[in-house]
C-alpha positions in Angstrom: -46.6 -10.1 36.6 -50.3 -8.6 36.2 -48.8 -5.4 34.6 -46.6 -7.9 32.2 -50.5 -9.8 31.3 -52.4 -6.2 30.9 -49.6 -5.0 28.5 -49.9 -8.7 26.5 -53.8 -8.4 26.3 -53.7 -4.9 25.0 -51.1 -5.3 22.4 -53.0 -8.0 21.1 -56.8 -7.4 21.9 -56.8 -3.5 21.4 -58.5 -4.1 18.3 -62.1 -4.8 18.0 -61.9 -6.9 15.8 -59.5 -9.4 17.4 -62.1 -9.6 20.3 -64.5 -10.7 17.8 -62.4 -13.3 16.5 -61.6 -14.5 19.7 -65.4 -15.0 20.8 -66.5 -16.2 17.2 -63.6 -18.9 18.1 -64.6 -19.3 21.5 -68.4 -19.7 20.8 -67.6 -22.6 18.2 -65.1 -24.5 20.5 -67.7 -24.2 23.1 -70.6 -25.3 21.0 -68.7 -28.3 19.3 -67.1 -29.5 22.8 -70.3 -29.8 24.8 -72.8 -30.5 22.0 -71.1 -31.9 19.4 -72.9 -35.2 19.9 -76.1 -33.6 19.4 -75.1 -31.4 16.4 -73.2 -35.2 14.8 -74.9 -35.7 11.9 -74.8 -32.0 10.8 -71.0 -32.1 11.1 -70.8 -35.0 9.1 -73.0 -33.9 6.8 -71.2 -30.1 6.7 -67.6 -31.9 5.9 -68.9 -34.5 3.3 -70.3 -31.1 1.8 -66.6 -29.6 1.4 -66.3 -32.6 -0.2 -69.2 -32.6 -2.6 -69.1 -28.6 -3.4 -66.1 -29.4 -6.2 -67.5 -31.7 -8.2 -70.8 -29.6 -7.9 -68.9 -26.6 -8.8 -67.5 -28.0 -11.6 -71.0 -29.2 -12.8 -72.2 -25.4 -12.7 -69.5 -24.3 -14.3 -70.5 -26.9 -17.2 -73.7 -25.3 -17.5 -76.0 -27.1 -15.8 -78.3 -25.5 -13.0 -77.0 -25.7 -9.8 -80.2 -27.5 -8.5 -79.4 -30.0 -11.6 -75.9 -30.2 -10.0 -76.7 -30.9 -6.3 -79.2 -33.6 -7.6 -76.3 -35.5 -10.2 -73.7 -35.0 -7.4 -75.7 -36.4 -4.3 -76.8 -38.9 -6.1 -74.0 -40.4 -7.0 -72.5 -40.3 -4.0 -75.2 -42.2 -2.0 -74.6 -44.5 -5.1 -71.2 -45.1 -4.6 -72.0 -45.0 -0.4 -74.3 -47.8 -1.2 -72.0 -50.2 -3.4 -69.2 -49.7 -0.9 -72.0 -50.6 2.2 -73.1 -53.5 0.5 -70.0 -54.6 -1.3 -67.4 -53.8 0.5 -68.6 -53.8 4.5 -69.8 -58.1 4.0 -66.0 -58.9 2.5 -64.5 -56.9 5.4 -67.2 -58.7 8.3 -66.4 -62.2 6.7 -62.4 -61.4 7.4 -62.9 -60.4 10.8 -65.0 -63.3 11.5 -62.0 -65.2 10.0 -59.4 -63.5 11.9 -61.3 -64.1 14.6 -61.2 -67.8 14.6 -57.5 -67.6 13.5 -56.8 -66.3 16.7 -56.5 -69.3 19.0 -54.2 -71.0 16.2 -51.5 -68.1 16.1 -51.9 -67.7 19.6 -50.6 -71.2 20.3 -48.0 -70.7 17.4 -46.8 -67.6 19.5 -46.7 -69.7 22.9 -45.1 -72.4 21.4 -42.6 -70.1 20.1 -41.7 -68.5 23.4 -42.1 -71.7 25.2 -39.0 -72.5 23.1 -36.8 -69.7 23.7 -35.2 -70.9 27.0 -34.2 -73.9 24.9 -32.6 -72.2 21.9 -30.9 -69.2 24.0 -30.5 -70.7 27.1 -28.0 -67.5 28.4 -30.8 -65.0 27.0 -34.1 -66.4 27.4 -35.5 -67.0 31.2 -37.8 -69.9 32.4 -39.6 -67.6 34.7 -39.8 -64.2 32.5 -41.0 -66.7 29.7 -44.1 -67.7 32.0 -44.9 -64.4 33.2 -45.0 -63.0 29.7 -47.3 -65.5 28.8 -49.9 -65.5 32.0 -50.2 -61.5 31.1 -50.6 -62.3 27.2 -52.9 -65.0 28.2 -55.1 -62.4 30.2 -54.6 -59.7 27.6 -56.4 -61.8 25.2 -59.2 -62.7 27.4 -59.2 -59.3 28.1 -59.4 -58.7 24.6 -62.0 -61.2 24.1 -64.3 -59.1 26.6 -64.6 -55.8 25.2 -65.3 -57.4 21.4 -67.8 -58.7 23.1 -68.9 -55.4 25.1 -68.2 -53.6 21.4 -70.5 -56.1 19.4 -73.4 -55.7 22.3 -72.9 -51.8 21.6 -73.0 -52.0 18.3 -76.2 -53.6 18.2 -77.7 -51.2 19.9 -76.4 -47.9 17.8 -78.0 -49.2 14.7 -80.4 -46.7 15.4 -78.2 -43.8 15.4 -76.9 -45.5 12.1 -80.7 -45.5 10.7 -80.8 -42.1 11.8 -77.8 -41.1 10.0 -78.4 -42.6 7.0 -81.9 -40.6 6.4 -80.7 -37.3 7.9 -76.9 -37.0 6.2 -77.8 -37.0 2.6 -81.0 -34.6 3.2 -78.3 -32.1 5.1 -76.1 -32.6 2.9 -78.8 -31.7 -0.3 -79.7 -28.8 1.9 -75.7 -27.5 2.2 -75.2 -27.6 -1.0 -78.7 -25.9 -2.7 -78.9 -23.6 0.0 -75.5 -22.5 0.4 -75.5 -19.1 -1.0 -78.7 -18.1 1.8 -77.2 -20.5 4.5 -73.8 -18.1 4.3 -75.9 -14.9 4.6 -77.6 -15.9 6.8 -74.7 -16.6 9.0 -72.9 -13.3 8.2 -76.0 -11.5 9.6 -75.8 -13.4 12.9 -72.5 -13.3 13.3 -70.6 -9.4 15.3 -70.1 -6.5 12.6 -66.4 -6.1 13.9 -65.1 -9.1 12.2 -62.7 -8.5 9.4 -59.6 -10.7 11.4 -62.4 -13.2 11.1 -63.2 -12.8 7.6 -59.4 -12.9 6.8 -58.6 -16.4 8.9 -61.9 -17.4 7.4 -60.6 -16.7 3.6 -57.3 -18.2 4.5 -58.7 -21.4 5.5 -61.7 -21.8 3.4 -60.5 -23.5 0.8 -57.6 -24.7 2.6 -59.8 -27.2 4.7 -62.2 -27.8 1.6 -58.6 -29.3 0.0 -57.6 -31.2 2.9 -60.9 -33.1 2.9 -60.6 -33.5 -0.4 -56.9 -34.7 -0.3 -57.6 -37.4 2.4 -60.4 -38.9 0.7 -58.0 -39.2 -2.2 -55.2 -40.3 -0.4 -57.3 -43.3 2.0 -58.5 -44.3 -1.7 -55.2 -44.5 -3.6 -52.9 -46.0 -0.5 -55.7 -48.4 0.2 -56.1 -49.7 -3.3 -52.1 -49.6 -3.5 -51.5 -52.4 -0.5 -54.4 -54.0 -1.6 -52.8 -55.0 -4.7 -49.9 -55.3 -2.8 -51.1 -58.3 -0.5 -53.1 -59.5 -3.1 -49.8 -60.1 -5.1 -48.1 -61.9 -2.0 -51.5 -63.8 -0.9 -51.2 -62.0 2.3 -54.6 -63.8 4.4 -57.3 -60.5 4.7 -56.3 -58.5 2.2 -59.2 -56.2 2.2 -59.5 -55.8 6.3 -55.6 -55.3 6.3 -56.1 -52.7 3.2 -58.7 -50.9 4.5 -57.1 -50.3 7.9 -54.3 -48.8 5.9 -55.9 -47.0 4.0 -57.7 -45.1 7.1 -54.7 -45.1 8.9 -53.4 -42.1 7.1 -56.1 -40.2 9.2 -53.7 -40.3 11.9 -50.0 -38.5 11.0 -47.3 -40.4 12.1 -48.9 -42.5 14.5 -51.1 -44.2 12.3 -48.5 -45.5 9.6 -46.5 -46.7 13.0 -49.5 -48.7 14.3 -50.8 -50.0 11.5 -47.6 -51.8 10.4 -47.6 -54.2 13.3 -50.9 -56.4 12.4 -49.4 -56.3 8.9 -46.2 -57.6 10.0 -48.0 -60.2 12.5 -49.8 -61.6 10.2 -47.6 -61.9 7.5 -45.1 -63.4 10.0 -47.5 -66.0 11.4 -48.9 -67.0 7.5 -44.8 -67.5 6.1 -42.5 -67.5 8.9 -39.1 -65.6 8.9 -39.0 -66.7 5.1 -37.8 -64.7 1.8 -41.4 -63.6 0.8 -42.0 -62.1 4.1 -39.2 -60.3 3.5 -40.1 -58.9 0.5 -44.1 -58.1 1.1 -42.4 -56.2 4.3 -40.5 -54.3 1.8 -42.8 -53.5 -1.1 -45.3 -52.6 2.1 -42.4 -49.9 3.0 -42.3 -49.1 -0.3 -45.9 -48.0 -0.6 -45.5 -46.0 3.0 -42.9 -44.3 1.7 -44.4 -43.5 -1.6 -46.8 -42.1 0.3 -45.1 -39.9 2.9 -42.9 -38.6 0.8 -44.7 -38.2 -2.8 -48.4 -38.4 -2.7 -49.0 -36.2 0.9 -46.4 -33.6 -0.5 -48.7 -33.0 -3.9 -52.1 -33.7 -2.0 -50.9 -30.8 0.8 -48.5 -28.9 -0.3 -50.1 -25.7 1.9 -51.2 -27.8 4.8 -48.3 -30.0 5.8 -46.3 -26.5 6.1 -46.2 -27.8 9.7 -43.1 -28.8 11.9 -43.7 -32.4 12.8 -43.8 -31.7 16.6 -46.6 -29.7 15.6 -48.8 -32.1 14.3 -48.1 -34.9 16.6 -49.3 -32.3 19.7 -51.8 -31.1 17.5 -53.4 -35.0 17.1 -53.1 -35.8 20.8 -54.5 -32.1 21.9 -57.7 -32.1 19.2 -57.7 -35.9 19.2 -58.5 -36.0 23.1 -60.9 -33.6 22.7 -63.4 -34.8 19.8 -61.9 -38.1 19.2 -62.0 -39.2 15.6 -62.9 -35.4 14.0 -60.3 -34.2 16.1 -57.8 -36.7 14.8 -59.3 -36.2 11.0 -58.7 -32.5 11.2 -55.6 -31.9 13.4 -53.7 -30.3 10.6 -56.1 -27.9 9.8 -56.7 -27.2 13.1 -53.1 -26.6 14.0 -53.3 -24.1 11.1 -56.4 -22.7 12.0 -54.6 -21.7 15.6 -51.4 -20.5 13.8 -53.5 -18.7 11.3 -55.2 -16.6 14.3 -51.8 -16.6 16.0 -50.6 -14.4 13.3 -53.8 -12.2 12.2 -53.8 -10.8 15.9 -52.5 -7.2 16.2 -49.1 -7.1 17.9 -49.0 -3.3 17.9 -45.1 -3.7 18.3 -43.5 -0.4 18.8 -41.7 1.3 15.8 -38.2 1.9 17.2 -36.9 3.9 14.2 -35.9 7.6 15.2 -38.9 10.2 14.5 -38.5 12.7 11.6 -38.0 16.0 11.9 -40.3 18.2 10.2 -39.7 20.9 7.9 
């Protein structure tokens, strides 16, 4: 078994420059993993700089300076940060506080409901199931109730860190994009001198994660706006809370498209009832998820999605668990960050053709 492990590390850490990979790699894991809460608002501001370095480049490009560039670019995007703050955050607050009070009313729709099953399938339907599902829904909600509460009381007291966000993102972010040219040398002079497998999975997935933040953006944006329009059309109630949530669903793969279906159905089903137009928003809602998964994510990624399914599901429980919310946002390019390395490691595999006989 140890002989087996010794031959496995030396095929594939015989090269120098695999070791450095492997402790570049290692290094950043560590460094994200046990201070990523302190280092927060410079990872924010380094992926909102992917972001922001198109439209920057293609500013330059233009002619203008790239000072001139940074400047028209950042400012417009604390512009647009700002009208969606202060338009967009007071429509979605009023809608919770709405759903909120709707709460107690669908709730008694939904005990009413089951407190009428025994009735209408009598063979089915048990009197003393029925009452234990609704004692544990009862304390679910209460539950519920509870940690809302516990949130709001933590929220309050992380507007702070919000302030502190706020002022410190945008100036990082100014800095990231001016400086970037002396910020990358600077790196490359701290970083080991044996590092061309880096350099390679570096080149590979350089632009590809610059694309991917760029392709999310664009898709949360268009699938949002899309089922907005969508409920707005059927006169779904909280459009712009149910639109959003859709919207940022898409962070997750899979899972998120899964989970965010069932307030949409919920709600729909406690505004109309089992009637024709729930019917059809349920539909023209599968409509824009499909749309979706199968048109827009295949255009937006068509290097990045190269993954098996399986793949990405593990990859947005393993990455997930580990950084929460970043991990979920980049669990794709993650995955293909670890297949990437996979595949630049030297396998030194053995040449079984027959040697030639010299001359």
């Amino acid at each position: 078994m140890f002989e087996m492990i010794v031959r496995w590390y030396k095929k594939r850490f015989s090269d120098p420059h695999a070791v450095s990979l492997v402790a570049i790699l290692l290094f950043g894991f560590i460094t994200i993993y046990f201070f990523g809460h302190l280092i927060a608002p410079l990872l924010v501001a380094i992926v909102l700089a992917y972001l922001l370095e198109w439209p920057v480049n293609r500013l330059f490009k233009l002619g203008l300076p790239r000072l001139a560039s940074v400047l028209v670019v950042v400012s417009a995007f604390i512009g647009l940060m700002l009208l969606a703050f202060f338009g967009l955050v007071p429509t979605i607050w009023r809608q919770i506080a709405s759903l909120l009070n709707d709460m107690p009313s669908m709730y008694t729709t939904f005990q009413s409901y089951i407190a009428s099953l025994p009735q209408r399938y009598p063979d089915i339907a048990d009197v003393q199931v029925i009452e234990v599902i609704m004692h544990n829904a009862q304390n679910k909600i209460i539950g519920m109730g509870d940690t809302i509460l516990r949130g709001s009381m933590a929220s309050l007291l992380s507007l702070a860190t919000l302030g502190v966000y706020l002022v410190l993102v945008p100036l990082l972010i100014f800095f990231l994009l001016k400086d970037k040219s002396e910020l990358m040398a600077t790196l490359s002079g701290v970083l080991p001198q044996n590092r061309r497998l880096a350099t390679k999975v570096w080149d590979e997935m350089h632009n590809q994660i610059s694309n991917y933040i760029r392709g999310k953006v664009v898709e949360i944006v268009i699938v949002g706006v899309a089922t907005y329009i969508v409920f707005l059309m059927f006169g779904l109630r909280y459009p712009v809370l149910l639109a959003v949530a859709v919207g940022f669903s898409v962070l997750i793969p899979y899972i998120g498209a899964v989970a965010v279906t069932v307030p949409v159905v919920l709600v729909a089903l406690f505004q109309w009832g089992l009637v024709p137009q729930f019917y059809w928003l349920v539909i023209a809602y599968g409509i824009v998820q499909m749309l979706d998964g199968n048109v827009l994510v295949p255009v937006l990624f068509s290097e990045a999605v190269n993954l098996h399914p399986v793949a990405i599901i593990v990859a947005v429980l393993v990455f997930g668990g580990l950084w929460g919310f970043w991990g979920v946002f980049f669990a794709i390019p993650l995955a293909t960050l670890v297949k990437a390395v996979w595949n630049a490691l030297p396998s030194n595999e053995v040449n079984n053709e027959p040697p030639t006989e010299s001359v």
